[in-house]
RODO-2510 file (C-alpha; in nm, 4 decimals, decimal comma):
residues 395
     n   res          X          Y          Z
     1     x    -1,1518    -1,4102     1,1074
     2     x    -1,3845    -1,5883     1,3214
     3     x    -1,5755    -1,2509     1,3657
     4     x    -1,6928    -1,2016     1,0454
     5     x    -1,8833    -1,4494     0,7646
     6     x    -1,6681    -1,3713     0,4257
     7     x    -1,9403    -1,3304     0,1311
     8     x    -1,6838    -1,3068    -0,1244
     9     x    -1,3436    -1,0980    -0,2881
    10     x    -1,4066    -0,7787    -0,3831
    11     x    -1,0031    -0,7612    -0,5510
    12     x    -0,6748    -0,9024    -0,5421
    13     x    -0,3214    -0,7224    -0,5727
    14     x     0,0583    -0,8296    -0,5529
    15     x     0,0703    -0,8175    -0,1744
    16     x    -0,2662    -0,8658    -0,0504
    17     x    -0,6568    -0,9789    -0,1379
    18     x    -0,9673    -0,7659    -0,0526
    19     x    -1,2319    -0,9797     0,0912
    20     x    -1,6039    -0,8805     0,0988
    21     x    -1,7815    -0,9543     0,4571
    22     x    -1,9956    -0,9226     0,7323
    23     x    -1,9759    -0,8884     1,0968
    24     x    -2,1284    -1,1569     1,2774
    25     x    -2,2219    -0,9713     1,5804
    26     x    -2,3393    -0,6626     1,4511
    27     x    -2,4340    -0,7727     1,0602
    28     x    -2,2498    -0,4713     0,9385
    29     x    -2,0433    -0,4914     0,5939
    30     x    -1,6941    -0,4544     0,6339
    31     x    -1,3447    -0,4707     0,3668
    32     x    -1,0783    -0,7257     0,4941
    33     x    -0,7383    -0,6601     0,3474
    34     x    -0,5647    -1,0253     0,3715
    35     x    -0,1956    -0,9532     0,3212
    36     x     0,0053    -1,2663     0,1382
    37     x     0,3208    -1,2071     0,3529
    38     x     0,3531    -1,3785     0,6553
    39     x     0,4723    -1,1497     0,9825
    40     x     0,6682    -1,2915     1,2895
    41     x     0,5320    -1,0934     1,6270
    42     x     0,2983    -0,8309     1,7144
    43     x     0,6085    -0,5995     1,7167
    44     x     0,6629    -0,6861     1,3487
    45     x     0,2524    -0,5844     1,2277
    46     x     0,3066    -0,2815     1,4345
    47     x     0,5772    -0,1841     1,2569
    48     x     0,3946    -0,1474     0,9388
    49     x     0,4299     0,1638     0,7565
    50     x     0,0617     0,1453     0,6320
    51     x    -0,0562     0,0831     1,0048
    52     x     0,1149     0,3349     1,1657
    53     x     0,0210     0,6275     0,9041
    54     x    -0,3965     0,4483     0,9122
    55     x    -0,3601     0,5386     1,3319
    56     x    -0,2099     0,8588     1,2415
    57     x    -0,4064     0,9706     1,0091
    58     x    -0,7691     0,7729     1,1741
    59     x    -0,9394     1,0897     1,2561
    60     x    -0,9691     1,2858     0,8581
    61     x    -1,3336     1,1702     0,7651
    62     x    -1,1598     1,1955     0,3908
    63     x    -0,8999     0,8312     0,5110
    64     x    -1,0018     0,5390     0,5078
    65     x    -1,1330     0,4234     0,8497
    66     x    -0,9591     0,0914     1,0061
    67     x    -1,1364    -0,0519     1,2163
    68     x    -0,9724    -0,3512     1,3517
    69     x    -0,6241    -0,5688     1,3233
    70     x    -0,6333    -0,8695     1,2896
    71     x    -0,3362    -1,0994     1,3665
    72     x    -0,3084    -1,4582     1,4259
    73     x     0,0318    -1,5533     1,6017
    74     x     0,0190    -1,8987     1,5141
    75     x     0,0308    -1,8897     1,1530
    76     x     0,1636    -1,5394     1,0850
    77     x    -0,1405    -1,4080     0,8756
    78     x    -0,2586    -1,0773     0,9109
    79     x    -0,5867    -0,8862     0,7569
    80     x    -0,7182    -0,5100     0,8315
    81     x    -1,0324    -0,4299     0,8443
    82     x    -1,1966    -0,1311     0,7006
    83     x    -1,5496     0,0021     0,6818
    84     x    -1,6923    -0,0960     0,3278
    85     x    -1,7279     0,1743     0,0693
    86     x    -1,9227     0,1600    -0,2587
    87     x    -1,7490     0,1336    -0,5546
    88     x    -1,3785     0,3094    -0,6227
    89     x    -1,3397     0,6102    -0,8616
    90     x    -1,2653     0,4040    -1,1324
    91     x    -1,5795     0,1943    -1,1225
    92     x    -1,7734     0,5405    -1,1560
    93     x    -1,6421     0,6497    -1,4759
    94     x    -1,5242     0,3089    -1,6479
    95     x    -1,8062     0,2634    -1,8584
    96     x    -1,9701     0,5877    -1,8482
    97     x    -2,0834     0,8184    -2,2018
    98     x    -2,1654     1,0943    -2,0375
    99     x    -1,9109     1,3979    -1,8869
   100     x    -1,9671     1,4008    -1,4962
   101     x    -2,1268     1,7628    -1,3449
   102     x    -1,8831     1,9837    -1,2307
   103     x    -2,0321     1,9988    -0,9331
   104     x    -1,9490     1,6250    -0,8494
   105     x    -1,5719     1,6744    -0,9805
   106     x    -1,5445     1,9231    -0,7657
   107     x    -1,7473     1,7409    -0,4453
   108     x    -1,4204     1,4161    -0,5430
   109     x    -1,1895     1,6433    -0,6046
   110     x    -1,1965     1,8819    -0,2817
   111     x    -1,2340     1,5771    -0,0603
   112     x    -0,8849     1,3551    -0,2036
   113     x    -0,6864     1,7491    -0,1855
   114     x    -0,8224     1,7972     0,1827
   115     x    -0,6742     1,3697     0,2580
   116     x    -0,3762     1,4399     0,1124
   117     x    -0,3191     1,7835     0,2372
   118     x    -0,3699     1,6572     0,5911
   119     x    -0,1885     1,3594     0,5024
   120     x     0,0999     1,5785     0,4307
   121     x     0,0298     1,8063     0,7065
   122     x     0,1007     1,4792     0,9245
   123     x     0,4496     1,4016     0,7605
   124     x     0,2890     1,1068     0,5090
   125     x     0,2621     1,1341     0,1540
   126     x     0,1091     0,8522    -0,0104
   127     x     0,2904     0,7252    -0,3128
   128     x    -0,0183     0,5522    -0,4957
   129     x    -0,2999     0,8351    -0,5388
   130     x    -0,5248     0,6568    -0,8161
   131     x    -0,8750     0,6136    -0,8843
   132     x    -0,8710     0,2474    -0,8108
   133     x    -0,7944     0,3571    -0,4324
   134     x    -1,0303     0,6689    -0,3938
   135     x    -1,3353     0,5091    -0,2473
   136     x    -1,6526     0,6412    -0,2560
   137     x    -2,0371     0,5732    -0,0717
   138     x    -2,2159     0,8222    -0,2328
   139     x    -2,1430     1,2057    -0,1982
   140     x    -1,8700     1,0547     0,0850
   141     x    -1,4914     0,9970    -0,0188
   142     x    -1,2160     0,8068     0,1470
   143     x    -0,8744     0,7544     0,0133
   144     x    -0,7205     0,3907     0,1132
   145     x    -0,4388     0,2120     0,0732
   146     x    -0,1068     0,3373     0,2419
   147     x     0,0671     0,0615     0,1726
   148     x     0,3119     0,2590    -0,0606
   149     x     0,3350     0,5505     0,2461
   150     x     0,6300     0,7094     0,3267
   151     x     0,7797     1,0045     0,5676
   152     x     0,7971     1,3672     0,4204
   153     x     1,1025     1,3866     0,6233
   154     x     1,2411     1,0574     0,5706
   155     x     1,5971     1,0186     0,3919
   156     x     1,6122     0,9837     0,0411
   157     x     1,5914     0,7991    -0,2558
   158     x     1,3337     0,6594    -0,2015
   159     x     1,2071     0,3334    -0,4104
   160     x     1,2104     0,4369    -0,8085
   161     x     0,9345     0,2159    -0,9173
   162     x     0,6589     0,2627    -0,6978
   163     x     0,2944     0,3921    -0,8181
   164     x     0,1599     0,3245    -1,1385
   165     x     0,2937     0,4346    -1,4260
   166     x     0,0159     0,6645    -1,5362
   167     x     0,0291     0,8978    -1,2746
   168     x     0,3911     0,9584    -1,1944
   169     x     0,5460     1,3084    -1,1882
   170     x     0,8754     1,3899    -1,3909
   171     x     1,1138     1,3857    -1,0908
   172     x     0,9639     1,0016    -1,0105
   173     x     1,0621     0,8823    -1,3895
   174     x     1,4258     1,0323    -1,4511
   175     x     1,5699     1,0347    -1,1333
   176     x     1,7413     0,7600    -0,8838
   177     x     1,4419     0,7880    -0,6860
   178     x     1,4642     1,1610    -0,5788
   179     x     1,1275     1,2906    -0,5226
   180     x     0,8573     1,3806    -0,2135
   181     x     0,5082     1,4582    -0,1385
   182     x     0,4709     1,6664    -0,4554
   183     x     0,4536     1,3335    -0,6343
   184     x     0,0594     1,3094    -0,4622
   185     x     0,0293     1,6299    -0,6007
   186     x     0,0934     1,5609    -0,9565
   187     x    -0,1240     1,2403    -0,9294
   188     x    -0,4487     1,4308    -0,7724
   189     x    -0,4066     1,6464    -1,1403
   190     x    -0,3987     1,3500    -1,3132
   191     x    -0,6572     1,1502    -1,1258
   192     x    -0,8901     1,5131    -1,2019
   193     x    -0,8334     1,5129    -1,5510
   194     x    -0,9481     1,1504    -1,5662
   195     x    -1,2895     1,1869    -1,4088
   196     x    -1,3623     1,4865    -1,6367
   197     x    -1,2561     1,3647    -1,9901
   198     x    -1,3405     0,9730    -1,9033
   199     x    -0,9859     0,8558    -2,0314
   200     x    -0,6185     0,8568    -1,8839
   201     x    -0,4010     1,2230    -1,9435
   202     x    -0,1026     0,9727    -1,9462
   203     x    -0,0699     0,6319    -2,0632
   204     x     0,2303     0,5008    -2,0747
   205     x     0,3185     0,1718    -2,1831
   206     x     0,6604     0,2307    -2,0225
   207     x     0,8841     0,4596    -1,9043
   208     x     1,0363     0,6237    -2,1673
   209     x     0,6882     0,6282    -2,3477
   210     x     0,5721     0,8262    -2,0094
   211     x     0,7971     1,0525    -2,0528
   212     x     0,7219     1,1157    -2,3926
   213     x     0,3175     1,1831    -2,3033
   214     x     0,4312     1,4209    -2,0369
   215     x     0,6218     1,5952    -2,3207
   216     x     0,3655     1,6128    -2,5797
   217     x     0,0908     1,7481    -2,2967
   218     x     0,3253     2,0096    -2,0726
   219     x     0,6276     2,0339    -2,3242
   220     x     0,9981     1,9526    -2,3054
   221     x     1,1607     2,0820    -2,0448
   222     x     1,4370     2,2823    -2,0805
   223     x     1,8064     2,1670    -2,0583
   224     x     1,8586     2,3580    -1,7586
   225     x     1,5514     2,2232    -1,5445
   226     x     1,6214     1,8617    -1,7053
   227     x     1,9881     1,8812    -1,5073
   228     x     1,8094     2,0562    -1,2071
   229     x     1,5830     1,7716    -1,1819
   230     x     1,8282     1,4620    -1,2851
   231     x     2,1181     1,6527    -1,0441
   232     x     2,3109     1,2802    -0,8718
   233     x     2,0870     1,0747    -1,0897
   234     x     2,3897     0,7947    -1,1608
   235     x     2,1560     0,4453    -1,2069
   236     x     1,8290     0,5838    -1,4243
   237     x     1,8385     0,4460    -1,7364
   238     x     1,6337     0,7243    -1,9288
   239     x     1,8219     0,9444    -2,1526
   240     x     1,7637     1,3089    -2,1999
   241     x     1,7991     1,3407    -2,5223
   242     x     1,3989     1,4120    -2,5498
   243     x     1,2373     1,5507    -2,8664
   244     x     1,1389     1,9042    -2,8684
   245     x     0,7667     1,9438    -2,8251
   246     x     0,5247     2,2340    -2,7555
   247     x     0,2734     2,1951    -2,4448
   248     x    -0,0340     2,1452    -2,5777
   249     x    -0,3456     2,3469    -2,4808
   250     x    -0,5944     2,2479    -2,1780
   251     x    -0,8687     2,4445    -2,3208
   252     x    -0,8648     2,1545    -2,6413
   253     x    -0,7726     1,8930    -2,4255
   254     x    -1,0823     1,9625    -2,1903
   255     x    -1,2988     2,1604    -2,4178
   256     x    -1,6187     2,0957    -2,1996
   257     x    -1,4535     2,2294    -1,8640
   258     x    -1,4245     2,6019    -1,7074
   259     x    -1,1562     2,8019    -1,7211
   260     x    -1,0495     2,7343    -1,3148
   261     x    -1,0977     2,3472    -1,3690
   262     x    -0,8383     2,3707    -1,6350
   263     x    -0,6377     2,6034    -1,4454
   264     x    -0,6113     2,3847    -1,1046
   265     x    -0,5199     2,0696    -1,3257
   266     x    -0,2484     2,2955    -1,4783
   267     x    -0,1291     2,4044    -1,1369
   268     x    -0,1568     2,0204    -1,0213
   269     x     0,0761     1,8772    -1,2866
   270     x     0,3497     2,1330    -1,3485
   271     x     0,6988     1,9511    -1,4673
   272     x     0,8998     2,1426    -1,1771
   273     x     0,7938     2,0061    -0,8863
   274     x     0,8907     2,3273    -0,7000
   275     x     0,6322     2,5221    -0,8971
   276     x     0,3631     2,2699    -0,8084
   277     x     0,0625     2,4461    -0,6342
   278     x     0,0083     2,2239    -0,2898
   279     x    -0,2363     2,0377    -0,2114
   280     x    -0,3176     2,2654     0,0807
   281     x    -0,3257     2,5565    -0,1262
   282     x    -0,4979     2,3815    -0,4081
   283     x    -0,8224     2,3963    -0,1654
   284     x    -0,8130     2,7719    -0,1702
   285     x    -0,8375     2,7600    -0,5789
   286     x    -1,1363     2,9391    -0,7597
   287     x    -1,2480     2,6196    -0,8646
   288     x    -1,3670     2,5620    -0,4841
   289     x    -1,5509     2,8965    -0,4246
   290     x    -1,8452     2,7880    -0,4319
   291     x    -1,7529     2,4372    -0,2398
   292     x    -1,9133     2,5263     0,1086
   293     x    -2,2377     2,6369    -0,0244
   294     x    -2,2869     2,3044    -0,2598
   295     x    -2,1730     2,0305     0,0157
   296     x    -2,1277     1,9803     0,3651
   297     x    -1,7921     1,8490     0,4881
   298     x    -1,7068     1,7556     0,8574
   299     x    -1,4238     1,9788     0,9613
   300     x    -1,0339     1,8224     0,9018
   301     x    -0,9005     1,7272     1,2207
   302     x    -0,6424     1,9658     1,3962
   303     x    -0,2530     1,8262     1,2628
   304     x    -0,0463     1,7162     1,5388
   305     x     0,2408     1,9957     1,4580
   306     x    -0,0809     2,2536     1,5570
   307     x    -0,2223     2,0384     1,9266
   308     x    -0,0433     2,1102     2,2639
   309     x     0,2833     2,1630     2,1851
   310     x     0,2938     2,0940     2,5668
   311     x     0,1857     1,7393     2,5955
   312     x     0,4872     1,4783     2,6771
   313     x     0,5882     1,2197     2,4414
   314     x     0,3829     0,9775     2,6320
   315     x     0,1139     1,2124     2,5654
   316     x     0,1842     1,2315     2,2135
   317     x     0,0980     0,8619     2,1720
   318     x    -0,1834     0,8747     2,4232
   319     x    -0,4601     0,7509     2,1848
   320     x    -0,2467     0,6589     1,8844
   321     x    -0,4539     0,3669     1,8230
   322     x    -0,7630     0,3896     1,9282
   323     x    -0,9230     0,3574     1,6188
   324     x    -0,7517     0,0408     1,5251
   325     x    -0,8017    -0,2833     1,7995
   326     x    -0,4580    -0,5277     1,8044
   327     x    -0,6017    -0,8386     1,8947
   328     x    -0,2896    -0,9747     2,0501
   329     x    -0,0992    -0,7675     2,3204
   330     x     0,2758    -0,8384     2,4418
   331     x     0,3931    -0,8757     2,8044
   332     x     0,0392    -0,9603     2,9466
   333     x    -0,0129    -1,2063     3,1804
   334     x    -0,2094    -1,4201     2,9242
   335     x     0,0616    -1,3288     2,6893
   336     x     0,3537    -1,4991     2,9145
   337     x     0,1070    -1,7999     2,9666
   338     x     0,0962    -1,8800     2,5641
   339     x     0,4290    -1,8201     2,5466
   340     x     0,5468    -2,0774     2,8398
   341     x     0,2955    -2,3216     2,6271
   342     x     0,4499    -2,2186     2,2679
   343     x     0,7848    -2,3541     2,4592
   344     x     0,6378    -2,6163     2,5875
   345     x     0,5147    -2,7680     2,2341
   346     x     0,8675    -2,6617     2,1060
   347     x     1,0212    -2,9019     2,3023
   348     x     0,7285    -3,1515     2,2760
   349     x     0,8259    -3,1611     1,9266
   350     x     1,2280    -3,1618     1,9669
   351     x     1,1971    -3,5087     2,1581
   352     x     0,9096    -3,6024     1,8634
   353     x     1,2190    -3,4917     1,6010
   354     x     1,4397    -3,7063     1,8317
   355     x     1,2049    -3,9926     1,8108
   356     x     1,1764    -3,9629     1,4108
   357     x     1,5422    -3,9524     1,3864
   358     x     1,6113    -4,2966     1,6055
   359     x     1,3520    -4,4152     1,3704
   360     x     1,5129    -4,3146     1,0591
   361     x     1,8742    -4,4309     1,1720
   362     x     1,6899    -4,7956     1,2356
   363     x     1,5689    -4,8189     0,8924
   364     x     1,9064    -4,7607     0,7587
   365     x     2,0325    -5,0588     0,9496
   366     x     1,8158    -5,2651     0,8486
   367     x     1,8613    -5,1492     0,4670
   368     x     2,2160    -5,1489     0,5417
   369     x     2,1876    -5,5357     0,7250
   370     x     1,9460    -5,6616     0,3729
   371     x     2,1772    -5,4931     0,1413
   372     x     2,4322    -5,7372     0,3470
   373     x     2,2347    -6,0488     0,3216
   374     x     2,1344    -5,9953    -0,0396
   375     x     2,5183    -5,9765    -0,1424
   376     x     2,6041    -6,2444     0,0502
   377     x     2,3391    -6,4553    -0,1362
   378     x     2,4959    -6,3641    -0,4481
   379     x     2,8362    -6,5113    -0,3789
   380     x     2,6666    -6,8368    -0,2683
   381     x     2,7453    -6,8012     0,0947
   382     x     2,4632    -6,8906     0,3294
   383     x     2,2275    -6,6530     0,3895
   384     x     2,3838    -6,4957     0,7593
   385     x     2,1674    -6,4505     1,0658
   386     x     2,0223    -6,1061     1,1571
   387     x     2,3010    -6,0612     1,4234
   388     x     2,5675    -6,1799     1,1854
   389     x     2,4575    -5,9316     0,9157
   390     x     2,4708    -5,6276     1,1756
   391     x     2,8250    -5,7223     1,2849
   392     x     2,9001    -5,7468     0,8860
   393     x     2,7574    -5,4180     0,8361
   394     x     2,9499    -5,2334     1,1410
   395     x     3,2526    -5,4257     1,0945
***
């Protein structure tokens, strides 16, 4: 942290705190992501879900860019470092009267659905899409905080309670945590309706009341996709015994929008996750049409399923983090050095602990040797010598 001068927190969550600051060398304005937990080697930090998918995923101009890690052995503390961004999505429409343009909705929305789409392309979904961690400087838009990541592939259930409440699909509320990258989807649809009626589609104040404002917006389900859905679902405490109610209608929900806003939102949020449109697909929508001649967008990076498919696995993680600088590296010279001194100290302090514990065990005796003297003063017997009151003690 000696690198950069902190000028102050910008946020603080359950597992980390956002720090505002400033590099020292180049004077540049950079986000440091302090984490609260405490990690035990370089092996450990490298390990990190959100780390690995940042490296993965460092090349989409639409993710947000980490820049450095950094990890101090000593104490265990780790921070990330990002490049700064403006304000999040939230901040833009918190306290604002007026509708956004279309044309700015659109700009927001086409950049999160090209992140996650490559995100997913890559094998990550992200578990936490919210306007609190869409970033934006300007016209530009970066989506941060994989700390919720997890594989596409990977084995489920996954965790149940995991992103908040307001923008969790169906299959993330009734099941035992059965549910994939769709989840994202749902979440981008709900995240779109936000910025373009200025209030939540679905807030929650738990569960079972989330449920219930998915209902009265797409509908009940029907029994049959209800069992489809909940199918080995042995621990969720939700019962389906739902109250029937109609979907409502977009066009009076979002009376100001056009027809193929309302329509991708639709698509977005559908109860069946199978009948979701994708967020790859989603960037072909109407709605986008018009997209290429109203911004310019650097080009999304080529997925690794699409690069030479001839390339070795060493070649495959040729580069893997070159975006991202590990301060401390294992099995260098340097490294065996500091470790020979970490023993070093360890056993510095073993003969210290020695030397407290001789000192401790001498204190008892002479407790022990005046708790001695102090009784034999009570009976009237003279008080003994310090030798006689040890050999009383033992004895």
């Amino acid at each position: 942290m000696h690198k950069y001068r902190i000028l102050g927190k910008k946020g603080a969550g359950t597992f980390s705190d956002v720090l505002k600051a400033q590099s020292i060398a180049t004077g540049h304005l950079v986000a440091i992501k302090r984490m609260k937990a405490t990690f035990k080697s370089v092996e450990q930090v490298n390990s990190l879900r959100e780390i690995q998918a940042l490296r993965r995923l460092a090349k989409h101009p639409n993710v947000i860019r980490l820049l450095e890690i950094l990890y101090d052995r000593t104490t265990g503390r780790l921070a990330l470092v990002f490049n700064m961004m403006e304000m999040n999505l939230y901040d833009l429409i918190k306290r604002r009267k007026q509708y956004l343009p279309e044309r700015q909705i659109r700009s927001v929305m086409y950049q999160l659905l090209r992140a996650l789409a490559y995100s997913h392309r890559e094998g990550i979904f992200h578990r936490d899409v919210k306007p609190e961690n869409i970033l934006l400087t300007k016209d530009d838009l970066r989506l941060a905080d994989y700390g919720s990541c997890r594989g596409v592939n990977n084995k489920r259930p996954f965790t149940e309670y995991i992103s908040t409440r307001w923008y969790r699909p169906p299959e993330c509320l009734l099941t035992d945590g059965y549910y994939g990258a769709e989840m994202d989807t749902f979440a981008a649809g709900c995240v779109m309706f936000e910025i373009m009626a200025l209030y939540p589609l679905f807030p929650g104040k738990d569960e079972l009341d989330q449920v219930n404002k998915i209902h009265a917006v797409l509908g009940t389900p029907s029994a049959a996709l209800l069992k489809r859905i909940r199918k080995g679902t042995k621990h969720n405490p939700i019962k389906c015994d739902f109250t029937k109610q109609a979907p409502a209608s977009m066009a009076k929900l979002l009376p100001k929008a056009s027809a193929e806003a309302r329509d991708l939102i639709s698509q977005l949020i559908k109860y069946d996750a199978k009948e979701r449109i994708s967020c790859e697909d989603a960037l072909n929508h109407p709605f986008f049409r018009n997209i290429k001649n109203e911004m310019t967008l650097p080009p999304s990076p080529v997925p690794r399923a699409h690069r030479d498919k001839n390339k070795g696995a060493e070649g495959e993680r040729e580069g893997e983090g070159e975006d991202a600088v590990l301060v401390a590296r294992e099995e260098s010279h340097a490294s065996k050095k500091k470790k020979e001194k970490r023993e070093r100290e360890k056993e510095r302090e073993r003969e210290k602990e020695k030397e407290r514990q001789k000192e401790k065990d001498r204190k008892k005796k002479d407790a022990e040797m005046d708790q001695v003297a102090r009784a034999s003063l009570s009976l009237g017997v003279t008080k003994p010598s310090h030798a006689h009151a040890h050999s009383i003690a033992a004895g």
